[in-house]
C-alpha positions as semicolon CSV with decimal commas, in nm:
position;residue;x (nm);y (nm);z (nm)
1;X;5,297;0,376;7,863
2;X;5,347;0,258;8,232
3;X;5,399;0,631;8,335
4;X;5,073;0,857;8,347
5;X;5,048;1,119;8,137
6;X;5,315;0,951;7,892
7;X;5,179;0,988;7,502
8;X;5,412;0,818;7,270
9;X;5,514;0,898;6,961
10;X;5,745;0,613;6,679
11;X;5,907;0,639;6,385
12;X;5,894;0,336;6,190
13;X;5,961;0,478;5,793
14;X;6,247;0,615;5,701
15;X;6,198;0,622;5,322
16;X;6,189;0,971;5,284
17;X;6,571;0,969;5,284
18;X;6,798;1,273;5,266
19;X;6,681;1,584;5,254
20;X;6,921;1,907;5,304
21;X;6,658;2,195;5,312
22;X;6,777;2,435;5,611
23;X;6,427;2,467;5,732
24;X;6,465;2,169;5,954
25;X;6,171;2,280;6,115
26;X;5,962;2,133;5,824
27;X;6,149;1,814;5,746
28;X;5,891;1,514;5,710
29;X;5,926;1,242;5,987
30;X;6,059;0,993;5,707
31;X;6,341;1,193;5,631
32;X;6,670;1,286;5,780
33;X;6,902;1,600;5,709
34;X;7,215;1,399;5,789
35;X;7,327;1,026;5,690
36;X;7,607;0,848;5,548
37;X;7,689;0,517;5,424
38;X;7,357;0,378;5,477
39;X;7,092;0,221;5,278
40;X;6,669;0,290;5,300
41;X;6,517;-0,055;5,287
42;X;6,192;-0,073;5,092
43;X;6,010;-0,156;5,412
44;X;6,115;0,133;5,613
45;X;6,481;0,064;5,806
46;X;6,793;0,207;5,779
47;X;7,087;0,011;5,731
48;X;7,465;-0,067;5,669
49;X;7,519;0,018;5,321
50;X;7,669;-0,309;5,113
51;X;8,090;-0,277;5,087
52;X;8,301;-0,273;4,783
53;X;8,536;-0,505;4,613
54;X;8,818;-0,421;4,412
55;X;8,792;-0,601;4,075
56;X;9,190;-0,561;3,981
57;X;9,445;-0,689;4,240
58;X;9,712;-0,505;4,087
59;X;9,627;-0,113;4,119
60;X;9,680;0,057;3,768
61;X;9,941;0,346;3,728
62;X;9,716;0,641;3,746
63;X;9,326;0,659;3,762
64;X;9,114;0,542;3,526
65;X;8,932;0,799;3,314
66;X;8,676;0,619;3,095
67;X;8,488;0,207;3,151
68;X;8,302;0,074;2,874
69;X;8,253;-0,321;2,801
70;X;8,304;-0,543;2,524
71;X;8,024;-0,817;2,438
72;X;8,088;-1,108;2,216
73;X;7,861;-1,367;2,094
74;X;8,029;-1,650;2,234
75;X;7,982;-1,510;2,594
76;X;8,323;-1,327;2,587
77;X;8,271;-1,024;2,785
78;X;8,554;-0,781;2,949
79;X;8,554;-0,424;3,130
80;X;8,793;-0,220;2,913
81;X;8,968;0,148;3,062
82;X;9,190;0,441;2,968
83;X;9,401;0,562;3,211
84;X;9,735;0,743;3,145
85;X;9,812;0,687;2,792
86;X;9,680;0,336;2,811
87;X;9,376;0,134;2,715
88;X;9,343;-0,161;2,934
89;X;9,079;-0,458;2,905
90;X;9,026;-0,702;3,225
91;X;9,192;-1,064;3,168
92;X;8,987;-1,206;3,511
93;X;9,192;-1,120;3,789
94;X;9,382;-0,757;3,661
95;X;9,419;-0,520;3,352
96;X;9,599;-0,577;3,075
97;X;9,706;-0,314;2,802
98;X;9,623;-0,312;2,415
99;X;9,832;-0,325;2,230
100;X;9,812;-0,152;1,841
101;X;9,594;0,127;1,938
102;X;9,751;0,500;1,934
103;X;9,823;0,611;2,330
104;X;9,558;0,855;2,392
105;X;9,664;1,184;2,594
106;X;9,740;1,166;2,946
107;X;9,423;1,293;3,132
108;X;9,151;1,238;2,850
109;X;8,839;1,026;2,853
110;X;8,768;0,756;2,645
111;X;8,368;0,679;2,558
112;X;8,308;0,353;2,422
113;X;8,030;0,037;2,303
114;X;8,058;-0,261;2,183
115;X;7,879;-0,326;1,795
116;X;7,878;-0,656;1,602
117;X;8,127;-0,836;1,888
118;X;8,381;-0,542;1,862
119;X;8,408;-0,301;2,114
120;X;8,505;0,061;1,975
121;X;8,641;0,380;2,165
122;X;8,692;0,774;2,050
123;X;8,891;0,999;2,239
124;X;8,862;1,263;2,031
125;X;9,232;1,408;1,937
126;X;9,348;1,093;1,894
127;X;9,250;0,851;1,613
128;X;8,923;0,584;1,691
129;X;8,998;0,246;1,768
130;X;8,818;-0,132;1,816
131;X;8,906;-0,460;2,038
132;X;8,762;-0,766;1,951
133;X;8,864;-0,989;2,242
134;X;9,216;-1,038;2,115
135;X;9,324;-0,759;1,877
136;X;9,337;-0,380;1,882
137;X;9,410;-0,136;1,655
138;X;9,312;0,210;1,506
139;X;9,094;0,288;1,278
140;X;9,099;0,500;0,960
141;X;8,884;0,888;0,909
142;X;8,801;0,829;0,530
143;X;8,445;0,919;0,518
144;X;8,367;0,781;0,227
145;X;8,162;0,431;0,247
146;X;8,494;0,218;0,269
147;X;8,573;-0,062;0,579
148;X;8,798;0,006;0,854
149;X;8,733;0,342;0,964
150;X;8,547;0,513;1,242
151;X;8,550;0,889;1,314
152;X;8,763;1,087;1,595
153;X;8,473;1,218;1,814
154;X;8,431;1,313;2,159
155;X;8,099;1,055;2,214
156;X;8,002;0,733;2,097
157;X;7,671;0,478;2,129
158;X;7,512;0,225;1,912
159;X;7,160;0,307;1,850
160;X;6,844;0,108;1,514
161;X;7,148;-0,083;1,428
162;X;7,359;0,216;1,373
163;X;7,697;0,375;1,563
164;X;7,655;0,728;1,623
165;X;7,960;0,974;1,709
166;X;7,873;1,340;1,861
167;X;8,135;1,601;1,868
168;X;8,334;1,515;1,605
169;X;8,709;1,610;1,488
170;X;8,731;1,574;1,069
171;X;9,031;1,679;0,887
172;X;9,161;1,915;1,188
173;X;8,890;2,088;1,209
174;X;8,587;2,054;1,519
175;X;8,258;2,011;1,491
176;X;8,099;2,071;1,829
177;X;7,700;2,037;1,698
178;X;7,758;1,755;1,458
179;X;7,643;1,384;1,482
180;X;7,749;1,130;1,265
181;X;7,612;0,751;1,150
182;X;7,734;0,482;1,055
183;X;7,630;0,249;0,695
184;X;7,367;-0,018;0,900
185;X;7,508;-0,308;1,121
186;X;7,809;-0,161;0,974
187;X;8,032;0,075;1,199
188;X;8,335;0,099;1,017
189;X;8,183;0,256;0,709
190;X;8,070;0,604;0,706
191;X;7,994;0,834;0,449
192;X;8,073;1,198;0,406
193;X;7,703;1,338;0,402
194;X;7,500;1,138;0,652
195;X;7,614;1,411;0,937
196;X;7,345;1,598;1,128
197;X;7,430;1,987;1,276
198;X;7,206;1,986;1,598
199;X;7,090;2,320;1,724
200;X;7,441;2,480;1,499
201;X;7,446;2,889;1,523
202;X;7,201;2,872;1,808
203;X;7,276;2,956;2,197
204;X;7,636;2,848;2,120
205;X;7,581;2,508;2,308
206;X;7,794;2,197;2,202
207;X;7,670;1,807;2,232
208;X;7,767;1,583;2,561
209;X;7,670;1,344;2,486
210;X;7,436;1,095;2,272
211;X;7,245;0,785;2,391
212;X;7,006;0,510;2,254
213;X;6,691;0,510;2,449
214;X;6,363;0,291;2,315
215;X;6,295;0,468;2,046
216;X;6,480;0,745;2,004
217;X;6,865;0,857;1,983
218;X;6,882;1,152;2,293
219;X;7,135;1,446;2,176
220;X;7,268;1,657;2,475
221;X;7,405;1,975;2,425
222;X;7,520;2,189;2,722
223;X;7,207;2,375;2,743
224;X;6,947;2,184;2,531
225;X;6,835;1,833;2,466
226;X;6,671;1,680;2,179
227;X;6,554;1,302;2,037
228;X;6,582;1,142;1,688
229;X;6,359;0,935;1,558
230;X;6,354;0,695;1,210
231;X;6,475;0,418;1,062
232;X;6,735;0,521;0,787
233;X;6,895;0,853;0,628
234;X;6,546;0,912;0,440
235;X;6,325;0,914;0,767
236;X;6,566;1,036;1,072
237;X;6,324;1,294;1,273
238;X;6,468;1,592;1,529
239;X;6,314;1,640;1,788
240;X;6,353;1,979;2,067
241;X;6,285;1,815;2,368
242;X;6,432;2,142;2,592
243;X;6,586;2,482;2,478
244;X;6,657;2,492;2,853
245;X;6,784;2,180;3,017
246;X;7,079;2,016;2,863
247;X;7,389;1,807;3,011
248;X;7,722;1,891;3,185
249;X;8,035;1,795;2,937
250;X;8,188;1,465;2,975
251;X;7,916;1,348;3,255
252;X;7,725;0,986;3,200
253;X;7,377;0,988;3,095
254;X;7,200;0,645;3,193
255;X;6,911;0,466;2,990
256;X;6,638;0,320;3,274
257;X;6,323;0,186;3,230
258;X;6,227;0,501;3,405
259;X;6,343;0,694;3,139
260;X;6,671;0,870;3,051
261;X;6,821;1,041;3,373
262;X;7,130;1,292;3,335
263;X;7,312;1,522;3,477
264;X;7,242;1,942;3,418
265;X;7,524;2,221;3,535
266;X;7,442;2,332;3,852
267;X;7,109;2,166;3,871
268;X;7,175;1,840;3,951
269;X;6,990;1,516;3,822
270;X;6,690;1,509;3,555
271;X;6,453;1,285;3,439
272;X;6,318;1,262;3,107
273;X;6,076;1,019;3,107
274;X;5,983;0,996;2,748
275;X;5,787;1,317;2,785
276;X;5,868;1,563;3,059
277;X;6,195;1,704;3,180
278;X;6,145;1,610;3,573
279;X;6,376;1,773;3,789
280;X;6,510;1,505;4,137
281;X;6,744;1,721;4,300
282;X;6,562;1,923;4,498
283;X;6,599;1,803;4,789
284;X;6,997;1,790;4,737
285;X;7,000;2,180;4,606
286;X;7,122;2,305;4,880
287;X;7,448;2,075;4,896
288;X;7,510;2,280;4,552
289;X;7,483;2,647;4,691
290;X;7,680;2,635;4,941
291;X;7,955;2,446;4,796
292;X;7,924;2,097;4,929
293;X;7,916;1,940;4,560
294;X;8,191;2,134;4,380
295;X;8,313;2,127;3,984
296;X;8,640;2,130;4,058
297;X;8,801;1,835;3,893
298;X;8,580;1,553;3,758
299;X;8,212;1,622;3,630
300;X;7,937;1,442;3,785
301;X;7,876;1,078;3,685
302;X;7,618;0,872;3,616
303;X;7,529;0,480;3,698
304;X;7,234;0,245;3,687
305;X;7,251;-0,140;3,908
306;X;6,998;-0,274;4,117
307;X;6,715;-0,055;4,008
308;X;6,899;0,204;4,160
309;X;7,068;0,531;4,055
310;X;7,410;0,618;4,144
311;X;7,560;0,952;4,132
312;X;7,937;1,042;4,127
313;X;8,025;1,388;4,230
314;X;8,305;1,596;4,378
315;X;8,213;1,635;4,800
316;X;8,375;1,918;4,996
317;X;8,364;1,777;5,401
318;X;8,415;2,018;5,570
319;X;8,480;1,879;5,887
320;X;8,815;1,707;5,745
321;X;8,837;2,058;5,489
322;X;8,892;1,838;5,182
323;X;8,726;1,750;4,848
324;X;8,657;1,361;4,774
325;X;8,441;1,199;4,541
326;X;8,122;1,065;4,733
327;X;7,823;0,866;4,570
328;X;7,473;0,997;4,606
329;X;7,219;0,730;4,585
330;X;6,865;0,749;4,441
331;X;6,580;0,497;4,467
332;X;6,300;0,594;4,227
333;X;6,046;0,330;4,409
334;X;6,070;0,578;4,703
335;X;6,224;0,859;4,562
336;X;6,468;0,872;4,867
337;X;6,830;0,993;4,828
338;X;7,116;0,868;5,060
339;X;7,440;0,955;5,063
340;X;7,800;0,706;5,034
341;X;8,151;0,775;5,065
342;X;8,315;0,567;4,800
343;X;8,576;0,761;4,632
344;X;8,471;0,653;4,239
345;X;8,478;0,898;3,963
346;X;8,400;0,742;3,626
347;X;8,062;0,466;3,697
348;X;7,968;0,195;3,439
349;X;7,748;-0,066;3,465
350;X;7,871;-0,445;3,288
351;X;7,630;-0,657;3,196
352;X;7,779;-1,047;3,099
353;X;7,548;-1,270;2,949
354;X;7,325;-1,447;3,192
355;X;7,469;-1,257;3,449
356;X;7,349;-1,019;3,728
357;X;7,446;-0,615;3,635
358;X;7,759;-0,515;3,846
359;X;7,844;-0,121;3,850
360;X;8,227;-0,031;3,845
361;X;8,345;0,283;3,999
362;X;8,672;0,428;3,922
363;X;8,814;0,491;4,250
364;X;9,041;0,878;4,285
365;X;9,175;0,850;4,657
366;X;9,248;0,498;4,588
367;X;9,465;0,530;4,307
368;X;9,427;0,308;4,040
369;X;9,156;0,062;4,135
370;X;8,826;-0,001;3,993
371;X;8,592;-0,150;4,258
372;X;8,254;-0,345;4,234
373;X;7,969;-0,095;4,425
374;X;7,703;-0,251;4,623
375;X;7,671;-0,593;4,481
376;X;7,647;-0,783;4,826
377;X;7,995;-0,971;4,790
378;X;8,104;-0,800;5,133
379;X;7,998;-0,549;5,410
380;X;8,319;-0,400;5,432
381;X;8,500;-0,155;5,220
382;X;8,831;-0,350;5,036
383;X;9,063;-0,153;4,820
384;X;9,415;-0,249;4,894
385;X;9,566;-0,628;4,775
386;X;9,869;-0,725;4,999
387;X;10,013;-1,030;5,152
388;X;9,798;-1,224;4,952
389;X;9,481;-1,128;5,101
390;X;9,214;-0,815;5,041
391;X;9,266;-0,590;5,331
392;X;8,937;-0,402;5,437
393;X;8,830;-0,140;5,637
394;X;8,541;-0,055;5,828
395;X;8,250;0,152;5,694
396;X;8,213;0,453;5,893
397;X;7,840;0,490;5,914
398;X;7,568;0,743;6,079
399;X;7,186;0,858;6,026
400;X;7,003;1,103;6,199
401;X;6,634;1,154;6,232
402;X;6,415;1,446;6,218
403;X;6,252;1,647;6,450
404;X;6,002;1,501;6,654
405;X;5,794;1,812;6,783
406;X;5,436;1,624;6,820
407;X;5,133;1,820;6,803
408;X;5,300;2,121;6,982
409;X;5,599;2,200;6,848
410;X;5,663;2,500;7,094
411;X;5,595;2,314;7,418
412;X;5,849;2,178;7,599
413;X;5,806;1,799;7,678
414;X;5,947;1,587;7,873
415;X;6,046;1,321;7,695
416;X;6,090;0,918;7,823
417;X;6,338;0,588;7,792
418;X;6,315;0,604;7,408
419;X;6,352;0,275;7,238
420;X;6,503;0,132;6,908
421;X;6,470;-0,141;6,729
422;X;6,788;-0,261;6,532
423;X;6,848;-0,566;6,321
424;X;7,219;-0,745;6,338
425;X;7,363;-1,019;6,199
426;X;7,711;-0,937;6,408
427;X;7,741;-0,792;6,771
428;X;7,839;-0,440;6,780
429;X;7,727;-0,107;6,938
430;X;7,537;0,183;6,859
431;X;7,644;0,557;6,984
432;X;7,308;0,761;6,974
433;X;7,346;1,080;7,066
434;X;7,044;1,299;7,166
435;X;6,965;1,685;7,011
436;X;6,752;1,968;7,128
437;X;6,525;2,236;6,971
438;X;6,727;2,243;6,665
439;X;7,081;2,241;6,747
440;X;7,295;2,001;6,605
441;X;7,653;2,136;6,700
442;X;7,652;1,964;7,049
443;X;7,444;1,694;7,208
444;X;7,216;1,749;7,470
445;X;7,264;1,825;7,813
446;X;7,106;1,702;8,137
447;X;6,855;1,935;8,299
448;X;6,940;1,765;8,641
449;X;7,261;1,619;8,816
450;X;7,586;1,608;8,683
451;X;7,594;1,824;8,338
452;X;7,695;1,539;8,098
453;X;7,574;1,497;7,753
454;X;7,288;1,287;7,647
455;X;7,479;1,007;7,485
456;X;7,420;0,655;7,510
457;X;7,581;0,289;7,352
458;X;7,339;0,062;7,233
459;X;7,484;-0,314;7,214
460;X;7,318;-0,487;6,928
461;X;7,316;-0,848;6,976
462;X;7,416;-1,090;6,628
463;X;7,288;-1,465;6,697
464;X;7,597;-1,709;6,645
465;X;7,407;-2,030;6,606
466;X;7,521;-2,399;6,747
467;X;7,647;-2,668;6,581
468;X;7,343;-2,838;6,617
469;X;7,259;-2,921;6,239
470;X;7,118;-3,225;6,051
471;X;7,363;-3,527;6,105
472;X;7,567;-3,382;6,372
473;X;7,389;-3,337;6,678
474;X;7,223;-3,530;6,923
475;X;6,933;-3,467;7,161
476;X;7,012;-3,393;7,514
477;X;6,869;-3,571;7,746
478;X;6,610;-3,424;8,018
479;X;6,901;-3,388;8,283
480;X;7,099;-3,226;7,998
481;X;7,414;-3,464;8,102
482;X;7,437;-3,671;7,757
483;X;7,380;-3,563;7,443
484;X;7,574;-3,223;7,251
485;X;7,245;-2,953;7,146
486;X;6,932;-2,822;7,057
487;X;6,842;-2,842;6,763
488;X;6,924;-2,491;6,560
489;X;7,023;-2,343;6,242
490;X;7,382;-2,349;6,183
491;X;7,402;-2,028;5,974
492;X;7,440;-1,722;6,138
493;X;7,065;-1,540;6,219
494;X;6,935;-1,215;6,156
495;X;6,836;-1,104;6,507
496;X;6,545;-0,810;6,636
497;X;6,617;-0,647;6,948
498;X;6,438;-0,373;7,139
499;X;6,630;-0,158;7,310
500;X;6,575;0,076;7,582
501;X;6,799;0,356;7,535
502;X;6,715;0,612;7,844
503;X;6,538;0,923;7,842
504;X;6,543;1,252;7,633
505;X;6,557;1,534;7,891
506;X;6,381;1,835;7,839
507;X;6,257;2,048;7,529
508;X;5,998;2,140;7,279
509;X;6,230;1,932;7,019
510;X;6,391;1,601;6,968
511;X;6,629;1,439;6,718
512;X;6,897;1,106;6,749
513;X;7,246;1,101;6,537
514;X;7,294;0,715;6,537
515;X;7,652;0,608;6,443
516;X;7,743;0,301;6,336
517;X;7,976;0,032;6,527
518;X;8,318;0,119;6,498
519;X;8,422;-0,296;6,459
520;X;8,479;-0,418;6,130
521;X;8,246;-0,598;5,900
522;X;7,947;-0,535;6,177
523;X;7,663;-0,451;5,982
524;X;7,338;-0,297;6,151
525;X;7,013;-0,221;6,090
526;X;6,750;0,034;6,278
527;X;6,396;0,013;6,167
528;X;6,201;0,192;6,441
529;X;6,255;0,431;6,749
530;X;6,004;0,542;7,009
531;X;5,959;0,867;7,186
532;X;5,766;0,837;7,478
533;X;5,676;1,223;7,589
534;X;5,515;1,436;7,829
535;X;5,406;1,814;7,786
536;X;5,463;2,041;8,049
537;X;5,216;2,346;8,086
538;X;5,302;2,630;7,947
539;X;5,385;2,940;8,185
């Protein structure tokens, strides 16, 4: 540094994303105990999350419960939904309801998967169903090796060339610990005996859920999990993978090629890799103690996109005192969490032929609209369809570091013009606020001159580029009287700045809350700060 005396110290990795244990004190320098809306990039940043797009211009009639997809060998491929009483399936610009199948009751879920170019659905109390692109209609319960019927169950999947039901509902009567399967590559014939009673009598657990994975069918009950193995009737294998660890009701396990990761009462996320039960949510435990994830209304939900994991849960803020569904992100290359404020419930991921994975969210404050999450169509949030154009609004955005203490984390320092270095496409501005030995209710004060807060704007510069492209422009001359550029890209640039942001005042401590710019559609980037610091001798 210019200044004697001046030691500096600069974060530059920020992958250790979100972590919400109340012993700030201890936080690692890659991590922060506060952030919203913003992404960890691979090589260290922090950035503008990616917006959302509503996929249905007309909003549905209440919220959509259940997404599953139907796959067809000629490339046909649509997002179906319940909501209501209705099943809907996408016709390329909004929903469109079936019509044959029996309306399902208002507030249910449906599961579904598509099997030999139908897609099929159970709902449980009401009877099973199938689309094929075109047609929809029930199915029969007969159980006895004849076509055209599927059992009501509360959980579907398609698994060695079998469907497989959990939970099932057979002549009136419930069967909360029985699986069911299906003739091979033929799901509409079933017989009476191939039925397996998981864990029945024991603990008094039920199944939530069932789920292809490699090799094995996974069976979650609400307080145990366990994996089939075989081939046929003659060779089918249980496994007890946990007598401990099972899956909340009606939640959204996810197949990865990490491994299977789920959802567990008031644990949070798991991962069984194939092995071991691995528990991710430490970090996020304390959101769960003290109420900030809440069971209210919707169980936690599960998606997989991008080689990233995306979970759905119920968010108490208490700043605004209300509950809203908020997306917690996980990146298993870094094992960082971050934290999103899109208001989906129900996730699924649709995979079309030859075609990149886009997750759907269900949205709840946004009644009726299922939105595309983080696919890189837009940087701005867009729910609402009106006057013939998508009407967005901005992404309210924020990140805050940890505690810089340096070697001495009782000294007081003195602490320098800090700097950041941002990345923008867009002009904008930063607010970075400044924090002291722990306290996070108030910004910092000045130890000298007028008592104001230690607040500053940061203007982050986007590059608009000339006109000057191939074809177009002409060299000036050297008086730079005649011709109409220099020669430049004519795309807009992503820009580095360093900024000097002022100093830090006074104390053994330091943190920075930056917020996002308030504009719309200004996306930002930080990917280092500097603390330039001084210790003062201790008296």
């Amino acid at each position: 540094m210019s200044d004697t005396g001046y030691s500096l110290t600069t974060l530059e990795n920020f992958r250790g994303g979100l972590n919400y244990r109340t012993d700030a004190f201890n936080l690692d320098l890659n991590e922060s105990p506060d952030l919203m809306n913003v992404s960890v990039d691979p090589r260290g940043g922090i950035a503008l999350r990616v917006g959302v797009t509503t996929h249905n211009q007309t909003a549905l009639g209440s919220n959509v419960k259940g997404m599953w997809s139907l796959y067809k060998d000629d490339g046909t491929n649509k997002v179906l939904v319940n909501y209501g009483t209705s099943i809907a399936a996408h016709d390329g610009t909004d929903f469109t309801n079936l019509v044959g199948p029996t309306a399902r009751t208002d507030g249910s879920r449906v599961y579904g998967d598509t099997i030999n170019n139908r897609a099929y659905g159970v709902s449980f109390d009401q009877p099973s169903f199938y689309y094929d692109g075109s047609t929809a209609a029930d199915l029969g319960t007969t159980l006895d090796g004849t076509t055209g019927n599927f059992p009501q169950a509360k959980y579907v999947t398609h698994w060695n060339n079998f469907a497989w039901v959990g939970y099932t509902k057979e002549s009136g009567t419930n069967y909360p610990t029985r699986i069911r399967y299906s003739h091979a590559n033929l799901p509409e014939q079933w017989d009476d005996l191939d039925y397996i009673d998981i864990g029945k009598g024991e603990g008094g657990d039920y199944i939530t859920g069932v789920l292809g994975h490699n090799d094995r069918l996974m069976i979650f009950k609400s307080n145990s999990t366990y994996a089939l193995f075989g081939f046929d009737g003659d060779s089918f294998q249980l496994v007890t993978i946990s007598e401990t660890v099972g899956m909340t009701g009606e939640s959204s396990a996810v197949s990865t090629p990490y491994g299977v990761f789920f959802w567990n009462d008031r644990q949070g996320v798991y991962l069984y890799d194939g092995t071991n039960m691995i528990w991710l949510f430490e970090k996020l435990q304390p959101a769960i103690d003290d109420g900030r994830i809440s069971f209210n209304n919707n169980p936690p939900q599960l998606g997989w996109a991008n080689n990233k994991l995306y979970v759905s849960v119920d968010y108490f803020d208490g700043d605004a005192n209300t509950t809203k569904r908020h997306i917690y992100v996980y990146d298993p290359t870094m094992t960082a969490w971050v934290l999103w404020d899109i208001d989906a419930a129900a996730l699924h991921t649709h995979h079309a032929p030859d075609g990149q994975p886009i997750l759907y969210g269900a949205c709840v404050d946004n009644t009726g609209r299922v939105v595309s999450i983080d696919t890189g169509e837009t940087t701005a949030d867009r729910y609402t369809y009106t006057g013939g154009a998508y009407v967005s609004s901005n992404i309210a955005s924020r990140f805050q570091t940890s505690w810089v203490k340096t070697r001495n984390p009782i000294v007081r320092k003195r602490w320098g013009q800090m700097r950041l270095v941002t990345s923008a496409e867009q002009s904008g501005t930063l607010t970075v606020d400044v924090f002291h030995d722990y306290d996070t209710t108030v910004a910092a004060t000045r130890m000298s001159g007028p008592k104001e807060e230690l607040s500053y704007v940061v203007p982050i510069s986007g590059r608009q580029s000339s006109d000057s492209v191939w074809g177009t422009a002409t060299w000036q001359d050297s008086a730079g009287t005649t011709g109409d550029g220099v020669w430049a890209s004519g795309i807009v640039r992503q820009v580095t700045d360093i900024y000097k942001i002022g100093s830090g005042g006074t104390s053994s401590a330091i943190a920075l809350k930056i917020t996002g710019p308030t504009q719309e559609n200004v996306a930002w980037e930080v990917n280092a700060v500097s603390f330039p610091h001084k210790s003062r001798r201790m008296r």
